[in-house]
C-alpha positions in Angstrom: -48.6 -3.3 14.4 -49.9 -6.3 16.4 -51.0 -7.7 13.1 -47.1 -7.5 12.3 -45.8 -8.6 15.5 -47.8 -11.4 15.5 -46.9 -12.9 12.1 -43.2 -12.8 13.1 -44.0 -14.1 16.1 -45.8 -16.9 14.0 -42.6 -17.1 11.5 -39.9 -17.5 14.5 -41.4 -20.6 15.9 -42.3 -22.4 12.3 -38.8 -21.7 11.7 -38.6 -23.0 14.9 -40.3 -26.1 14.6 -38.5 -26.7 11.1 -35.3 -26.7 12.3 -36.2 -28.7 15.2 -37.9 -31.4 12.8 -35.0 -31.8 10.1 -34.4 -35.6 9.7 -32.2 -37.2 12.2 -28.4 -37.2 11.5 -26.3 -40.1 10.4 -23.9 -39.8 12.8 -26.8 -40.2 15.2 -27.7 -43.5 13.2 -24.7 -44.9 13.4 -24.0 -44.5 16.8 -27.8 -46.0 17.4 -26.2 -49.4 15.8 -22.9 -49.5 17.7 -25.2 -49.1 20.9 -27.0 -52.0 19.9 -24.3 -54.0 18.2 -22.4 -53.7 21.6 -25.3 -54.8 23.6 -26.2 -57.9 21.3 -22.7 -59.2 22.4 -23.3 -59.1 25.9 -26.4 -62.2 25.2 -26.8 -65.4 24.9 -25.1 -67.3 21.6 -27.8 -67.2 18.9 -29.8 -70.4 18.4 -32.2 -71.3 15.9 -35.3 -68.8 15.7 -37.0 -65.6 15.0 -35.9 -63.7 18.2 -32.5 -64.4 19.5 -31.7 -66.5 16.7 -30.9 -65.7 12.6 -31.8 -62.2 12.7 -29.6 -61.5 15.4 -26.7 -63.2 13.4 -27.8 -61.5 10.2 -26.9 -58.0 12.1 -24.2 -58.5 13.4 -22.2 -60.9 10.0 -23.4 -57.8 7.8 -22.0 -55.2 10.1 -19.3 -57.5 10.1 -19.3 -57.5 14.0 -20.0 -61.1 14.9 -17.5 -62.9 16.7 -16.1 -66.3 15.5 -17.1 -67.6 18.9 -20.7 -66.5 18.2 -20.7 -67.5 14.9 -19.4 -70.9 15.7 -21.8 -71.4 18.3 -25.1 -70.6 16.7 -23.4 -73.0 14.0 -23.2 -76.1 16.4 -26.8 -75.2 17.4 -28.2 -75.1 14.0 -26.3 -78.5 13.6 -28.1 -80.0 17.3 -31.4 -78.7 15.6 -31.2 -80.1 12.1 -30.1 -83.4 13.9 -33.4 -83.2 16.4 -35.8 -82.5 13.5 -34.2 -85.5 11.7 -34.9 -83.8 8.3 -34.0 -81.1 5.7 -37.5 -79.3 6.2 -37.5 -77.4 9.2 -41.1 -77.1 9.6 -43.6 -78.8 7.7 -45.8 -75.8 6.6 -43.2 -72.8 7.1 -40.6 -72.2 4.4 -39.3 -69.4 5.8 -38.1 -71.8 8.3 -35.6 -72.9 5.8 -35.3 -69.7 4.5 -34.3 -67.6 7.4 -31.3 -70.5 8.6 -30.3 -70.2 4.6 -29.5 -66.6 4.9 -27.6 -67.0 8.7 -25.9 -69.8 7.2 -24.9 -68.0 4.1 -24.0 -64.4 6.5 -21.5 -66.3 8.6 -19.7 -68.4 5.0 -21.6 -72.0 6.4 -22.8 -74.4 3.6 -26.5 -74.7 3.8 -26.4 -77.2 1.2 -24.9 -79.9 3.7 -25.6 -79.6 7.3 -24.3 -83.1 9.0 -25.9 -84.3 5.2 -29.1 -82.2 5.5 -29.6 -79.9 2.2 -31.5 -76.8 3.3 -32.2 -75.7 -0.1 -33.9 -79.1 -1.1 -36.9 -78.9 0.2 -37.3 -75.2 -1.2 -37.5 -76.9 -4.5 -41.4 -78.0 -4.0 -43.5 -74.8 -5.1 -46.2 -75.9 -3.2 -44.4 -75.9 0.0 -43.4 -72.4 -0.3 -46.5 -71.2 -0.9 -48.3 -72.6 1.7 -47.4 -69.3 3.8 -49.0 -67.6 1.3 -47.1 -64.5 -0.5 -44.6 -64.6 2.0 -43.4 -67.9 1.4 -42.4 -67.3 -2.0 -40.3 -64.0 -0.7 -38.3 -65.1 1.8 -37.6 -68.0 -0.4 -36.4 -66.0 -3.3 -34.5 -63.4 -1.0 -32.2 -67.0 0.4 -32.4 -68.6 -2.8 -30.6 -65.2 -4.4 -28.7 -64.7 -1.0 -25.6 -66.8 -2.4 -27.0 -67.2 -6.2 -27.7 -70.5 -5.0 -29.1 -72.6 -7.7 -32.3 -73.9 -7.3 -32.6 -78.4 -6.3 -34.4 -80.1 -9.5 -36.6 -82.0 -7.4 -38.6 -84.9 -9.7 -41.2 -85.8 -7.0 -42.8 -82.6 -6.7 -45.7 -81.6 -8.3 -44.6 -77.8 -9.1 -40.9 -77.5 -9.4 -39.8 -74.2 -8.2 -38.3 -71.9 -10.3 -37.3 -67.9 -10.0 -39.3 -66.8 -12.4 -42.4 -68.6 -10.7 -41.4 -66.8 -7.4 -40.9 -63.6 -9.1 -44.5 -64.1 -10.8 -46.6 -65.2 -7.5 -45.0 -62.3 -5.7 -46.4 -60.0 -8.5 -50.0 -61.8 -9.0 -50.1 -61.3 -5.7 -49.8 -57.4 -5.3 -52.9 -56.0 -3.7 -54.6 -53.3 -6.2 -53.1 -50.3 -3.9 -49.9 -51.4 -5.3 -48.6 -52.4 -1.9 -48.5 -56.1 -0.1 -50.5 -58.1 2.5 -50.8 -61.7 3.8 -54.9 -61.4 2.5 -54.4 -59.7 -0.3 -56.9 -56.8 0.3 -54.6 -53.9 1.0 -50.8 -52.8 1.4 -49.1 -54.1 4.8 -46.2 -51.4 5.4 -43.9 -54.6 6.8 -45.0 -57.1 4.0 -44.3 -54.0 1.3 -41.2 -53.8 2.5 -39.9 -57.2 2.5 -41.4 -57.8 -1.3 -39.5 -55.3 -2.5 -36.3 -56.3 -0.5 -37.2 -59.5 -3.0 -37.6 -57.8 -5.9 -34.5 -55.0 -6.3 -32.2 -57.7 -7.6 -34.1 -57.5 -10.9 -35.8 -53.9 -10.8 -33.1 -52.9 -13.2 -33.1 -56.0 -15.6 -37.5 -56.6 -15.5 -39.6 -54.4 -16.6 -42.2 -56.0 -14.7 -40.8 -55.9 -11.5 -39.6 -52.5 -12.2 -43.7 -51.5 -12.7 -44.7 -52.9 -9.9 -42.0 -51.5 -7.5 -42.8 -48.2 -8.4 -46.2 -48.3 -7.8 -45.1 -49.8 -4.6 -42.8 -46.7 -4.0 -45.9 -44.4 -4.7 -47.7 -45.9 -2.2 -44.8 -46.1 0.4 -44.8 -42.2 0.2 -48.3 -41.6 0.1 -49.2 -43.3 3.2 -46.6 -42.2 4.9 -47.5 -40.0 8.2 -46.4 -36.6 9.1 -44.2 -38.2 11.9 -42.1 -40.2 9.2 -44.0 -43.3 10.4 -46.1 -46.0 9.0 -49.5 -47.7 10.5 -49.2 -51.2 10.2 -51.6 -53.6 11.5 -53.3 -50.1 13.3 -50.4 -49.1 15.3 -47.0 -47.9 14.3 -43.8 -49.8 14.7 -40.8 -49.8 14.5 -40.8 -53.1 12.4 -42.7 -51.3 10.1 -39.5 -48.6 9.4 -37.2 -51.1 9.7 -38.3 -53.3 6.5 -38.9 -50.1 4.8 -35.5 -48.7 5.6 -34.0 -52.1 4.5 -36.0 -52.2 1.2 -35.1 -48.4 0.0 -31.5 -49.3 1.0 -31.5 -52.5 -1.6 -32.5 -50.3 -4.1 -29.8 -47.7 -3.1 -32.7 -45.1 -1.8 -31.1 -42.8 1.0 -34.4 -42.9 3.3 -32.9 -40.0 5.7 -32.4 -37.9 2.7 -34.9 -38.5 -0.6 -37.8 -36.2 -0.5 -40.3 -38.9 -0.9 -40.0 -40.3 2.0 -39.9 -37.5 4.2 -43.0 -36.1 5.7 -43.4 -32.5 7.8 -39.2 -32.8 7.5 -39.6 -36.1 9.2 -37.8 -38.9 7.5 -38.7 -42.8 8.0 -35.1 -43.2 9.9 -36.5 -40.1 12.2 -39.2 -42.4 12.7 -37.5 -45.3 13.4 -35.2 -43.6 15.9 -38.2 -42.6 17.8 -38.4 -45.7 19.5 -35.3 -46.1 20.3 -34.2 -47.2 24.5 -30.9 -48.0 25.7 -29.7 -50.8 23.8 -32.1 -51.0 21.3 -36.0 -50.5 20.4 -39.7 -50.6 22.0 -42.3 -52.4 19.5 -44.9 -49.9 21.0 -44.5 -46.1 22.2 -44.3 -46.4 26.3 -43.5 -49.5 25.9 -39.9 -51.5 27.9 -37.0 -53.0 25.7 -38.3 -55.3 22.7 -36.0 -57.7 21.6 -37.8 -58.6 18.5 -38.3 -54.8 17.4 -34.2 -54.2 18.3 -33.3 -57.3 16.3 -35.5 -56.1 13.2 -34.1 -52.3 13.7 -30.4 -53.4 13.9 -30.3 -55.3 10.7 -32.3 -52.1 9.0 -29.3 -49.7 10.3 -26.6 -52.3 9.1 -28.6 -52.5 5.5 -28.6 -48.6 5.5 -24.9 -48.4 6.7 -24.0 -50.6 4.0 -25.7 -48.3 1.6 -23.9 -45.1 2.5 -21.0 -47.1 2.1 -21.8 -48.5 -1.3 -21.3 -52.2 -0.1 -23.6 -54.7 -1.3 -27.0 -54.8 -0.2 -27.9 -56.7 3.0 -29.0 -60.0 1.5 -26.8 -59.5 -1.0 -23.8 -62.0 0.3 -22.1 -62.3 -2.6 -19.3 -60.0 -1.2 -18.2 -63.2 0.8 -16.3 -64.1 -2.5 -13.8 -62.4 -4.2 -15.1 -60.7 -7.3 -13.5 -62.6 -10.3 -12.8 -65.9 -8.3 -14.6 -68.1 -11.2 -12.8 -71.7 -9.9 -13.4 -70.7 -6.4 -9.8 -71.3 -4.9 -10.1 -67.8 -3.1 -8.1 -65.6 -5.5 -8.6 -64.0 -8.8 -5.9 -65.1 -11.5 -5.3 -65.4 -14.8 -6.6 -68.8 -15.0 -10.0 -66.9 -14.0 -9.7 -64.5 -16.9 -9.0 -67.8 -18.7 -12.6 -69.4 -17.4 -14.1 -66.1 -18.5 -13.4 -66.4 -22.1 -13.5 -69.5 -22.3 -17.5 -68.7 -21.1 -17.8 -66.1 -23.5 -16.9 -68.5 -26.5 -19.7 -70.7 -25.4 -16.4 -73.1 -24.2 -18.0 -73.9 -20.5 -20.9 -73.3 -18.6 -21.3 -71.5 -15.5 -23.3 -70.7 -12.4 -25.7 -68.1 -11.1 -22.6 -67.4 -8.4 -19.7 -67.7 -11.4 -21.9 -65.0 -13.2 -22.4 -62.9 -11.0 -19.1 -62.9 -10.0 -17.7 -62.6 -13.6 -19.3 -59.4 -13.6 -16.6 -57.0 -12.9 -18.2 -53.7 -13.8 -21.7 -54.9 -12.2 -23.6 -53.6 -15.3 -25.7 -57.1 -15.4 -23.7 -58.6 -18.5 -20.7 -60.2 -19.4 -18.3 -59.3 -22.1 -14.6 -59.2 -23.3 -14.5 -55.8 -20.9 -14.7 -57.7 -17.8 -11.4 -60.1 -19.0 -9.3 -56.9 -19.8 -10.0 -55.5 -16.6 -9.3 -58.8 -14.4 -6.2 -58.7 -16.8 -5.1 -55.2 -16.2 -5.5 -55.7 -12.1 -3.8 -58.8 -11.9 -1.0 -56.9 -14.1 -1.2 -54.2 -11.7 
């Protein structure tokens, strides 16, 4: 009888403890990034750097949040920085420099191509600049580069001319055998993981290569995950470490509060990340005070999730800034753009990575006489 009694007792609180663990809901999520959107608001305009500065915009563009008075503002101090610097390389061994104002600049529909007559994506052009930062170089430089489909500068003085395929390949040579990716080389860096996937989902459909090595990646994601829905990153866990994770399942449209592999002891990696949470926004370290760094990195992670739920584009995705079928740019789809289309199609005119991608009404990676009929059959109504 006590044998009995004590396995219910035993069943009640794993039952217990099961429904106490079930992954965090996404109402709670979402309310986590209104608390920190509406906090964000309350500081200082963004300027240009790591904490305070592009990320910060980033969040709040793609939750489409950000004020035009912010957005203005950070603009004017991008512009007072370029102008200090006196050139169109922001730092003279950092890419992601360049990089990181690309993507704010592109979030908030700036040109990055000519601030006050400084083109950004120039000095992106010299392979050997990029990689000077090692793998991560290469990464962020890919993640801009594709932010807007901006075509890449043909630069004649360099010694390597940078190319997609050249940063698709170094960021592939360079995963670590565990199938994950580190500054070293020498084993899988949750953070690092993350963002070289965040690179690679816009061609996990169309390359088999990077398709190969994402997976493995993916494996390894859910295989060194921990039973709290966490992930040990330089020795500790972060929230960092969730929040490029999160963003990098999202660009591949994985739900990582609901898809088995990524939940642990019923603990997903939002679970995880929520687990850090303050008022207003994120510690970088259990018992630790307020981290704007960590909050900065954890917003942008719920807005890239958000988006997901919602089937927007993905975070760095900003191609949504046009209007899908807007070939000549004048901010409309008409029939003159169907008109551009076929003429494309008849090998009549060339176009751009942006008129492509934009061409490409049913978002199946190709263009063909379906994607004229059915700009024709909206703008008929």
């Amino acid at each position: 009888m006590k044998k009995g009694l004590s396995l219910f007792v035993s069943l009640i609180l794993c039952a217990v403890c099961l429904f106490s663990a079930q992954a965090i809901s996404t109402e709670s999520i979402m309310e986590k990034e209104s608390e920190i959107c509406s906090h964000l608001l309350t500081l200082p305009a963004p300027t240009v750097g790591s904490i305070g500065g592009e990320w910060m915009v980033l969040g709040l563009a793609r939750s489409n949040r950000l004020p035009e008075s912010f957005s203005e503002s950070y603009y004017a101090n991008v512009q007072s920085y370029v102008k200090a610097i006196g050139s169109a390389k922001l730092h003279r061994s950092k890419s992601t420099e360049n990089a990181r104002v690309i993507l704010a600049l592109t979030a908030i529909g700036k040109n990055p191509l000519n601030v006050d007559g400084y083109d950004l994506l120039h000095p992106l052009a010299d392979f050997d600049f990029v990689k000077k930062q090692g793998v991560n170089g290469p990464i962020w430089t890919l993640l801009a580069l594709d932010s807007f489909q901006y075509e890449i500068p043909i630069d004649l003085n360099v010694k390597h001319q940078t190319t997609r395929e050249g940063l698709i390949d170094h960021i592939l040579d360079n995963q670590c055998s565990d199938g994950g990716w580190d500054l070293n080389g020498e084993s899988a860096n949750p953070d690092l993981t993350g963002m070289a996937i965040q690179a690679l989902a816009p061609y996990y459909s169309s390359n088999e290569k990077v398709r190969l090595a994402v997976d493995k990646a993916l494996e390894l994601i859910s295989a060194n995950q921990n039973n709290d829905g966490s992930f040990l990153g330089s020795g500790e866990n972060t929230p960092e470490s969730c929040a490029q994770i999160i963003t990098a399942l999202s660009a591949l449209n994985i739900d990582c509060n609901s898809d088995s592999r990524f939940i642990k002891n019923n603990r997903s990696i939002a679970d995880s990340l929520m687990s850090f949470s303050v008022n207003c926004g994120f510690v970088h370290t259990m018992g630790g005070g307020y981290n704007q760094m960590s909050t900065e990195q954890g917003y942008y992670a719920l807005v890239a999730y958000n988006r997901m739920l919602h089937c927007k584009n993905p975070l760095y995705d900003m191609t949504d800034l046009s209007v899908k079928g807007d070939i000549d740019s004048d901010g409309k789809a008409t029939i003159d753009d169907a008109t551009l289309i076929q003429r494309y199609l008849a090998d009549l005119a060339d176009f751009s990575r942006l008129q492509k991608k934009l061409s490409d009404l049913y978002s199946d990676d190709r263009i063909t006489i379906d994607d004229v009929t059915w700009l024709q059959r909206k703008l008929a109504g």
